[in-house]
N, C-alpha and C positions, 0 to 999 in steps of 0.2 A: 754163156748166156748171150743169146743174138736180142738185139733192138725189140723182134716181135714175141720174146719171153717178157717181155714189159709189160705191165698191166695199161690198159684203155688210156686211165687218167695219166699216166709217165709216160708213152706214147704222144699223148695232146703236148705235154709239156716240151718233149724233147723237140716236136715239128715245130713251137712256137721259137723255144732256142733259137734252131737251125733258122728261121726266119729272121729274127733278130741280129744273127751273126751274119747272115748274107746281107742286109742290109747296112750292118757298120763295114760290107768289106771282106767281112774274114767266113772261114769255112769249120761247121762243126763237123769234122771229121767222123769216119766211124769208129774211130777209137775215143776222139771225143764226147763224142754220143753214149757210149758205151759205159763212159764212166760215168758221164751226168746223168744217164741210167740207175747205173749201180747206185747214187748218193742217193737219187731221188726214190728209189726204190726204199731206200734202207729206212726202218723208223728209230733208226739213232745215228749220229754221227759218226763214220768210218775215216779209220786212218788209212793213208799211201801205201802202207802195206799191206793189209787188209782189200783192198779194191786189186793190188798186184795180184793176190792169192785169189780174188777171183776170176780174175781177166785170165789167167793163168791155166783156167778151169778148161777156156775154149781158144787162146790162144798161148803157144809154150813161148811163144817167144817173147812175152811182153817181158819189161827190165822196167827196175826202178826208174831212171832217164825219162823213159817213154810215158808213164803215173804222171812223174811231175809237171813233166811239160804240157801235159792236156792240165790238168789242174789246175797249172798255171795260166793255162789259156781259157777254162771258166773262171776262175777267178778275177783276170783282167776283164771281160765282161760281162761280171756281176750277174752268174748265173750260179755258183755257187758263193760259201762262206766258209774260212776259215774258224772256227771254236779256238782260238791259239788255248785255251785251260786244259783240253784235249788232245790238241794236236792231232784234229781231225776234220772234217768236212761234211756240211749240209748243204740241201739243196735252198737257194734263196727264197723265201715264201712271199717277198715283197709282190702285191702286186703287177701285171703291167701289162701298159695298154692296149701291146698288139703293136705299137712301132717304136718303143726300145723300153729298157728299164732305168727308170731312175735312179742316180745315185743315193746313198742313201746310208745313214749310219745304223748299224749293224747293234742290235740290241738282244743277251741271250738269256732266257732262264734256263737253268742247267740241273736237272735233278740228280742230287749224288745217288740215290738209289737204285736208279733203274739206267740211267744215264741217257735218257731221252733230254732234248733240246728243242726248245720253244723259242723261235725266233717272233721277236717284238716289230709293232710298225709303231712305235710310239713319238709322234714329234716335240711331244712337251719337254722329253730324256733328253734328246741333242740338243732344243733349246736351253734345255737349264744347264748342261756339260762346255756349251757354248758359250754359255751367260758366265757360266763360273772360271772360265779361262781366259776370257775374254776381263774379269777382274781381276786377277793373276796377268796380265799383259802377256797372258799367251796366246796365239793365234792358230786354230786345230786346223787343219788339213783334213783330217779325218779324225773316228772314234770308233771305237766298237766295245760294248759294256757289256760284260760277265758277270752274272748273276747266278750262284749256287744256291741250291736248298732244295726241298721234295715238291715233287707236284703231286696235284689231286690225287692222283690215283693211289702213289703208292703210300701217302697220308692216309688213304682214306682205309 
């Protein structure tokens, strides 16, 4: 799958990327691209090997190595998200403005059934996780809150 098998909307997303990353500096490669393709594409959460066996599709030579290390280079900035319940990866849905993205704690609902993942922008959840650590004389660095159960659909 090349960049222009992407749909219109995953297209806008990956040039905003790439704008983002050129302005903190750094370069979304095309293998970077490619994968933040792939996440954003997908409507559920894909694991490191799973994106292998795609990437794999149009290029033989991709290696585990090469997965994690762009992975790892969306995830340092916060253009994707780890699900650690999964052990897989979304595309970030946090807004953002056009000249970077906010940091931001990472809130999921996770439907066991279909295994689709709804990422939260809820700041009331980090206040109160903050609130409640913060009385615990612990000090968060970060958070990220996994929520399982069914979503509408497949309730319904």
């Amino acid at each position: 799958m090349t960049s222009s098998d992407f749909s219109g909307r995953t297209d806008v997303l990956l040039d905003r990327a790439a704008g983002i990353c050129r302005r903190r500096g750094a370069q979304l490669t095309e293998l970077r691209r490619r994968v933040l393709g792939l996440v954003l594409e997908s409507s559920r959460p894909m694991g490191a090997y799973e994106l292998l066996d795609q990437l794999r599709a149009g290029r033989k030579t991709a290696a585990p190595p090469t997965v994690y290390r762009a992975l790892d280079f969306l995830l340092e900035h916060g253009l994707i998200h780890k699900v650690e319940k999964l052990s897989a990866f979304v595309g970030c849905s946090h807004r953002c403005d056009g000249e970077h993205i906010e940091a931001h704690a990472a809130q999921f609902l996770i439907c066991k059934r279909c295994g689709r993942v709804a990422e939260l922008d809820d700041p009331e959840v980090g206040e109160a996780l903050a609130r409640a650590a913060q009385r615990n004389g612990f000090a968060l660095s970060s958070a990220t809150v996994e929520a399982e159960g069914v979503c509408a659909e497949c309730a319904g």
